[in-house]
C-alpha positions in Angstrom: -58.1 -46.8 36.2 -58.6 -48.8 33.0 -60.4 -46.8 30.2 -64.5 -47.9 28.6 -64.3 -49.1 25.3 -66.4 -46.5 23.3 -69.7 -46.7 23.8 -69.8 -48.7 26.8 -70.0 -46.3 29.4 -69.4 -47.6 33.5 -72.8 -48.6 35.3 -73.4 -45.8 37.6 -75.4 -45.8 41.0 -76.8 -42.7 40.9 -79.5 -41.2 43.5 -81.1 -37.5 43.5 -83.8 -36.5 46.6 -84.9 -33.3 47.2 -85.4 -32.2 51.1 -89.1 -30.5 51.6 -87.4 -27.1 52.7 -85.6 -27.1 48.8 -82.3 -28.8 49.4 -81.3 -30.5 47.2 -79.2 -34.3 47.8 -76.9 -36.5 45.3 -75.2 -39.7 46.2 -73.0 -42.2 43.8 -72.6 -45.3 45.4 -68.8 -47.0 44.2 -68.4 -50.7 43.6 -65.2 -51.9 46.5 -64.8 -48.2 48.0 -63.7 -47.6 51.0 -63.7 -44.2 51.6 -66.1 -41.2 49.8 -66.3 -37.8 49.5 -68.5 -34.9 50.4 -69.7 -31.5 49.3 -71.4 -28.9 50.2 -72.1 -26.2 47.2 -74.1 -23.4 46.7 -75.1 -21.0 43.8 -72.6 -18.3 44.2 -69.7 -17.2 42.6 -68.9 -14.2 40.0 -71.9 -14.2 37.6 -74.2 -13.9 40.9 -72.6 -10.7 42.4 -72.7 -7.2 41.5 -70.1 -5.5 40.3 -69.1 -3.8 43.7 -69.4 -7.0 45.3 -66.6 -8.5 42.9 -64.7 -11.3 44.7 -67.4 -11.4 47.8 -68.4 -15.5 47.6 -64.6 -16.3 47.5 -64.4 -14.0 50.6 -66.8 -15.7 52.6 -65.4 -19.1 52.2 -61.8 -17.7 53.3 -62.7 -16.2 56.3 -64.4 -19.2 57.3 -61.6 -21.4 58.2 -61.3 -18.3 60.8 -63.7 -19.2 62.6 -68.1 -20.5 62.8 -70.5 -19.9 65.3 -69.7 -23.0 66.3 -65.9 -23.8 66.0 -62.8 -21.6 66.6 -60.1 -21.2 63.7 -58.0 -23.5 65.8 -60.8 -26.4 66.4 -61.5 -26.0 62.8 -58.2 -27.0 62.1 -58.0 -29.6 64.4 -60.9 -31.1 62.9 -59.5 -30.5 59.1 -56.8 -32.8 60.6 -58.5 -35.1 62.0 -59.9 -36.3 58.4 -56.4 -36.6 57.1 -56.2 -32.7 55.8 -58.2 -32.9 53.2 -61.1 -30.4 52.9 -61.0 -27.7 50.2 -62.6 -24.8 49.1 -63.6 -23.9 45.4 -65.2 -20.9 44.1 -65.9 -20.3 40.3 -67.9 -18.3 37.9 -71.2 -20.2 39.0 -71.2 -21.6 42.1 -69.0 -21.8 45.3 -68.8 -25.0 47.7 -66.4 -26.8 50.0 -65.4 -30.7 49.2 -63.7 -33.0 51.7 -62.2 -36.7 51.6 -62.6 -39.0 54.3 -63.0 -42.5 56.3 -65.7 -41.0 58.2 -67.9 -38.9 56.1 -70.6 -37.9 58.6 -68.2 -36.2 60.3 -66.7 -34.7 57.0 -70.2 -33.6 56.1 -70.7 -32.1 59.6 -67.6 -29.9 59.4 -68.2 -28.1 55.4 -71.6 -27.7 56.3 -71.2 -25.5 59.4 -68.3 -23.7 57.8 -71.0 -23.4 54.5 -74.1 -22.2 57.0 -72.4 -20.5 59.8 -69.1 -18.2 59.1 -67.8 -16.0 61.9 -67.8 -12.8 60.1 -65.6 -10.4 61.5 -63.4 -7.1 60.7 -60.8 -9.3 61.6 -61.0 -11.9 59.5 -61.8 -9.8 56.7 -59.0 -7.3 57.4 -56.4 -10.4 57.2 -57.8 -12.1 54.2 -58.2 -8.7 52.2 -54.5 -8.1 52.9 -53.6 -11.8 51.4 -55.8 -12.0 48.8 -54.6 -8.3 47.2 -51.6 -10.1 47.2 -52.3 -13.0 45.2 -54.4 -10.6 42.8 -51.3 -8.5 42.4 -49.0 -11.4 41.3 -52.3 -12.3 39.2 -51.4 -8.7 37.0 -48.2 -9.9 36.6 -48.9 -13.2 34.8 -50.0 -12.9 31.5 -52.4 -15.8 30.9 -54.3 -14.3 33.9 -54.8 -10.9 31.4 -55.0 -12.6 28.3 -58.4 -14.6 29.9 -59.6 -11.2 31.7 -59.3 -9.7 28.6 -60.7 -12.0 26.0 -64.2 -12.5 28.4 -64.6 -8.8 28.9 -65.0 -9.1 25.3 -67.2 -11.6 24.8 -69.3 -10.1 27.9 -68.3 -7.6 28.6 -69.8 -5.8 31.8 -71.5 -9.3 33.1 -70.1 -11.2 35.9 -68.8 -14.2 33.9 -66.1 -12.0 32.7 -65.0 -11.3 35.8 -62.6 -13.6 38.3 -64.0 -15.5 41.0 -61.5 -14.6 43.4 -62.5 -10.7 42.6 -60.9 -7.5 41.1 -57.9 -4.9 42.1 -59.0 -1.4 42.4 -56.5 1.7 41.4 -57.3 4.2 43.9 -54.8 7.5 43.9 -52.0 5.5 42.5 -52.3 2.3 44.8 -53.7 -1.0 44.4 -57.1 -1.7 46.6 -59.5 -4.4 46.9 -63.3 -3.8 47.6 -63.6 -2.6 51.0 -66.0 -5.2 52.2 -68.0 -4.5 55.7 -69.0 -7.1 57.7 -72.8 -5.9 57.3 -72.0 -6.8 53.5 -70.6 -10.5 54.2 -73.7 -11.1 55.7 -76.5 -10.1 53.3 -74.5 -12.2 50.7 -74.1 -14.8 53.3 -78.0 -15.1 53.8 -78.8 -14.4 50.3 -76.5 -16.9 48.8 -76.9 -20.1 50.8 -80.5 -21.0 51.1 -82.4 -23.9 50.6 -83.3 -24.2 47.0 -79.7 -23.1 45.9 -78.0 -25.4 48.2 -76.7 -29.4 46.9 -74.9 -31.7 48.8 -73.3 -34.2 47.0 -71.4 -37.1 48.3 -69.9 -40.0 46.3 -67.9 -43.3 47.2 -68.9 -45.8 50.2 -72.0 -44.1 50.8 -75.5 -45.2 51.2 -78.2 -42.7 49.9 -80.5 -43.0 52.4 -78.1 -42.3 55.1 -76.4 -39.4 53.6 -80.2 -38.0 52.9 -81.1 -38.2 56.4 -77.8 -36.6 57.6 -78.2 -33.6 55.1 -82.2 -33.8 56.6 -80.6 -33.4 60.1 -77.8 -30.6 59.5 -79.8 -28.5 56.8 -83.3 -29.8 57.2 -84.2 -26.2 59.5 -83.1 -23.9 57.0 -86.0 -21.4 55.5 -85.8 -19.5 52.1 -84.8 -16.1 52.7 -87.0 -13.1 51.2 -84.1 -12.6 48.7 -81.8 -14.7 47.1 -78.8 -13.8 44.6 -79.7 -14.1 41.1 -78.2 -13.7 37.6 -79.1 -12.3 34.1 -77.8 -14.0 30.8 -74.8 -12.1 29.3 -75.2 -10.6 25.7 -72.4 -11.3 23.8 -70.0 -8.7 22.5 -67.6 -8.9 19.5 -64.6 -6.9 20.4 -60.7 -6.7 18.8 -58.5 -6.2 21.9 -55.4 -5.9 21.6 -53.0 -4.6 24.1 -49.1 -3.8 24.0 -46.7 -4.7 27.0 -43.3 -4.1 26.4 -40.5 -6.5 27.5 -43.1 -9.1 27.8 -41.8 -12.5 26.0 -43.8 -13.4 22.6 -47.3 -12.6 22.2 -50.1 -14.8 23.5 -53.9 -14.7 21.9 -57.0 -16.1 22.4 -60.1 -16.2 19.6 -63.3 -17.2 20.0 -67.2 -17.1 19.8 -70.3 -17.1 22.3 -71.8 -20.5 22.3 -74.8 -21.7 23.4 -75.2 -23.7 27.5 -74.7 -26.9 28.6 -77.8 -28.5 28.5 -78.1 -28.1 24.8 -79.0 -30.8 22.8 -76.1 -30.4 20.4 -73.4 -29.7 23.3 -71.9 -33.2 22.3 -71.2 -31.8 18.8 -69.6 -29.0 20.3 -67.4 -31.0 22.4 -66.2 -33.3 18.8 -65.5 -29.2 17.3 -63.3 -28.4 20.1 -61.2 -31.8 20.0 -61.1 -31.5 16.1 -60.2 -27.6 16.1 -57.3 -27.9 19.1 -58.3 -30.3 21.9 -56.0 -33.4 22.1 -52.7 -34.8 20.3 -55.0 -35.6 17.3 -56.6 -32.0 16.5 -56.0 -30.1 13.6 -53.6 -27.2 15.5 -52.3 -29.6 17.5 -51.0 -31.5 14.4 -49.8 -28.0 12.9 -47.8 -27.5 16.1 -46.4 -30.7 16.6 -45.0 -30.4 12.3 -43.6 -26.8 13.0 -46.2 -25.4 10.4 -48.2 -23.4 12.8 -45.5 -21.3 13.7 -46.9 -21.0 17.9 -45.2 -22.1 20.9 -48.3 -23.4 22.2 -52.2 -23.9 21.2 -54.8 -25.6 23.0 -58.6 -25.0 22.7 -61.4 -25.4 25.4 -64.9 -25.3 25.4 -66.7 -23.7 28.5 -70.1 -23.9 29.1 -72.1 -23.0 31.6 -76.3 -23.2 32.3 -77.1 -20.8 29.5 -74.3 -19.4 27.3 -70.9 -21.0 26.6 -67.5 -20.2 24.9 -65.6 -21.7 22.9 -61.6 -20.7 21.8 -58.4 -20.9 21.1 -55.6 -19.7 22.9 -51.9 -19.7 21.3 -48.2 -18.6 22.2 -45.9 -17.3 19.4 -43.5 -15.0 18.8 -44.1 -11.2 17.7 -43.3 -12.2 14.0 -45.9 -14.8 14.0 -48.8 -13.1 15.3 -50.6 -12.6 12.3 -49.7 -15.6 10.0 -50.9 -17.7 13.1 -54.3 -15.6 13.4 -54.7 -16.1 9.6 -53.5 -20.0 10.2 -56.4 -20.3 13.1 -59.2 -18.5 11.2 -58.0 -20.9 8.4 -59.4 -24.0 10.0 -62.2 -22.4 11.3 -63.6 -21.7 8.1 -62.6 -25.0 6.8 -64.7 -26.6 9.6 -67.4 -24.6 8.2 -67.5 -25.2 4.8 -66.2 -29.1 4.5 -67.1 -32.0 6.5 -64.0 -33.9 8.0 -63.4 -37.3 7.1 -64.7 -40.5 8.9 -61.2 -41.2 10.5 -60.7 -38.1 11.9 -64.1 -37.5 13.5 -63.3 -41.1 15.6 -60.1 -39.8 16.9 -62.3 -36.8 18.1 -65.0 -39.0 19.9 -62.1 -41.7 21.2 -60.9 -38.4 22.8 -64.3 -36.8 24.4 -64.9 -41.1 25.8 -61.6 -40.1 27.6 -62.4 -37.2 28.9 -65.4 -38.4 30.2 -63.8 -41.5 31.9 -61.5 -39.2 33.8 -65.0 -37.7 35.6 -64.6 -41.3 37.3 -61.3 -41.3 38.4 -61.9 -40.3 41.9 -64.3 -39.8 44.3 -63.9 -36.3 43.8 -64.3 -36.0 40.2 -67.5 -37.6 41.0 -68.6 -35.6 43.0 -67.2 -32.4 40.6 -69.2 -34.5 37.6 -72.6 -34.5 39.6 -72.4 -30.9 40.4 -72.2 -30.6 36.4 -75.1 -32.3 36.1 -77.6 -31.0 38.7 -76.1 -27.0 37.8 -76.6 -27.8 34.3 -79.6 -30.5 33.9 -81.3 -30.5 37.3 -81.5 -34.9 36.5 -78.7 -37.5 36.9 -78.3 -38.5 33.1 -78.2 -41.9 32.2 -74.4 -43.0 30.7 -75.7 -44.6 28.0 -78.1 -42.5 26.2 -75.5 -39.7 26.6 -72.6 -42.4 24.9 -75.0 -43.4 22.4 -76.0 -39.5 21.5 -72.1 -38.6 21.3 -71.6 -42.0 19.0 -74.7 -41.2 16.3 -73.1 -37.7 15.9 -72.0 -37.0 12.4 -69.5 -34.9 10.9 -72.2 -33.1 8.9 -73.8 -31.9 12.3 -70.1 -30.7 13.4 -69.8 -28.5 10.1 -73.0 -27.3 10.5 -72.7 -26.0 14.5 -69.1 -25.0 13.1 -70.7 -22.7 10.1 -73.4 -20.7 12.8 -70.5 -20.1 15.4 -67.9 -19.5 13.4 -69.2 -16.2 11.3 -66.9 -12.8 10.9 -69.9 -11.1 13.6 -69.4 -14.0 16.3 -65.1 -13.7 16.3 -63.5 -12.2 19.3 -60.1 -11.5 19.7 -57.7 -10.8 22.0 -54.0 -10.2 21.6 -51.4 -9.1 24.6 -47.7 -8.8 24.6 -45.2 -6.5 22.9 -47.0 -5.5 19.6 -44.9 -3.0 18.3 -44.8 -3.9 14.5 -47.3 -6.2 14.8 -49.8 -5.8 12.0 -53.1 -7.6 12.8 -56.1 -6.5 10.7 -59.8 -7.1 11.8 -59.8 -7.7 7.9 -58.5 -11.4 8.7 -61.5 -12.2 10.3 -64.1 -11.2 7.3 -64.4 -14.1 4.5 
């Protein structure tokens, strides 16, 4: 798909109803297609469950495809088929949901939302899924990336559920590894609790006609009532922690630093994204130019920016060898601080913005990024947001804004650390992070 120029974001047919019972209904209608895709998503996921019930929204969606009230495991898969195979499942931090590509999207629609409303929850199903998914978790301890990330949030919030994995957390019971021992009873508070009305979106993007997509959500979710109880969530309070943890025989030593930031519907969330593509997002950034000369002394850098509805993170996360642990923390902090204190030049700030006009064109690349982009903005903003007023806020951004959001999050009482791999000899000082 050919790229926008800057600043001249795609035309977008965007609609947003809400259903009387709460539900809420987006469509994007696409010039020429001939196909769409649907969703079906809920507010679920890690930050909404209690620590006990680590993992449980990612359970419920993988015993589903075992069977609904309606539909045996082998009709569901008949009917996953029938629409070419392609119907997935996604759970994350804040919010859980099923997406599916198709010809005929009424009949898409029709199959995520009865596995969405109506999961057979069984011992069963549970029993088999607990038994696959404690293996996937224990290859998870093995890879180090995995424990870097686990390691780095518990941090930053540490006891909150945005630290924690969506897909849940092992258990080390008398010497053996365990998952929570879900009950059926359990499944189906969540179950009720999680997917109601007013936390429910379905979101469908591609040959679609708003109307007709409204009244089909109206006739397969129009009957649902709010529960008593829903799930809900507190905001985390951010920690500053200095983790560092020594595994012997593991190759080089991999970090991750970084600082609380504020949520996504910020006003100044577009000068966030230009810090992250200066810092170490993109060919063009600063580590990325380090690495590329051989004057970083990493393996690897990259930086990301994560926001969610009311806090964020932003960090960098770098491979290197044992040697070069500290020189590249000192290297890192470096820039940081140099973010901080100087504006960067007028060059290098339009390299930054030609790279977040990218990333946003790629939300258009399929249906289903569409679909992924407007679950961004009803999480987040609870409006569709117009393309242009967005390109035009991201274009009058100046480089004086981006040192100034650089000097409040980047402060010696914001910094958290992580470091995992063999540090024997390694001589990392929370000194390095005061200036």
């Amino acid at each position: 798909m050919a790229k926008n120029s800057p600043g001249k974001p795609a035309e977008r047919k965007i609609d947003r109803s809400v259903l009387l019972n709460g539900v809420t209904v987006w469509t994007e209608r696409v010039p020429r297609a001939k196909n769409a895709a649907v969703s079906v998503w809920v507010r679920a996921g890690s930050r909404y469950e209690d620590l006990k019930e680590a993992g449980i929204s990612h359970m419920l969606q993988r015993i589903a495809l075992w069977g609904t009230e309606k539909r045996s495991a082998e009709e569901i898969g008949a009917g996953i088929e029938g629409l070419g195979g392609d119907v997935e499942y996604h759970t994350a931090r804040d919010h859980a949901g099923w997406v599916a590509g198709s010809d005929d999207w009424k009949s898409a629609l029709e199959l995520i939302s009865d596995l969405t409303l109506r999961p057979a929850i069984t011992k069963e199903a549970i029993d088999a899924e607990r038994e696959a998914l404690l293996k996937e978790l224990s290859a998870d301890e093995e890879n180090p990336d995995f424990n870097l990330d686990r390691m780095y949030l518990r941090s930053l919030w540490k006891g909150h559920g945005l630290c924690r994995a969506p897909r849940g957390r092992l258990l080390e019971i008398k010497g053996s590894l365990r998952l929570e021992d879900f009950k059926p009873k359990s499944l189906i508070r969540f179950q009720r609790e999680s997917v109601h009305p007013r936390g429910l979106t379905v979101i469908a993007a591609g040959a679609v006609d708003h109307e007709e997509v409204v009244a089909e959500a109206e006739a397969l979710f129009g009957e649902m009532e709010e529960p008593k109880k829903t799930v809900s969530t507190t905001t985390p309070t951010p920690f500053k922690v200095f983790a560092m943890r020594s595994r012997a025989g593991l190759e080089g030593v991999r970090m991750q630093v970084g600082v609380p930031t504020f949520g996504a519907n910020d006003d100044r969330r577009y000068v966030a994204h230009l810090l992250n593509a200066l810092v170490g997002a993109g060919e063009d950034s600063q580590l990325a130019r380090l690495l590329a000369s051989g004057e970083l002394g990493a393996n690897d850098v990259r930086s990301s920016l994560d926001l969610y509805e009311d806090v964020g993170s932003f960090s960098v996360r770098l491979f290197m060898d044992r040697e070069h642990a500290s020189s590249v923390l000192e290297t890192v902090v470096g820039i940081l601080r140099g973010l901080a204190r100087e504006a960067v030049d007028d060059g290098e700030l339009a390299k930054a913005k030609a790279y977040i006009h990218g990333e946003i064109d790629a939300r258009l690349e399929t249906h289903k990024t569409r679909v992924n982009d407007l679950l961004r903005q009803e999480l987040y903003f609870g409006r569709p947001l117009d393309p242009a007023a967005e390109a035009d806020r991201l274009d009058r951004t100046t480089a004086e804004q981006v040192r100034m959001l650089a000097s409040e999050w980047v402060a010696p009482h914001t910094l958290s650390v992580a470091m995992l791999g063999d540090l024997k000899g390694v001589n990392v000082s929370p000194s390095i992070l005061r200036w």
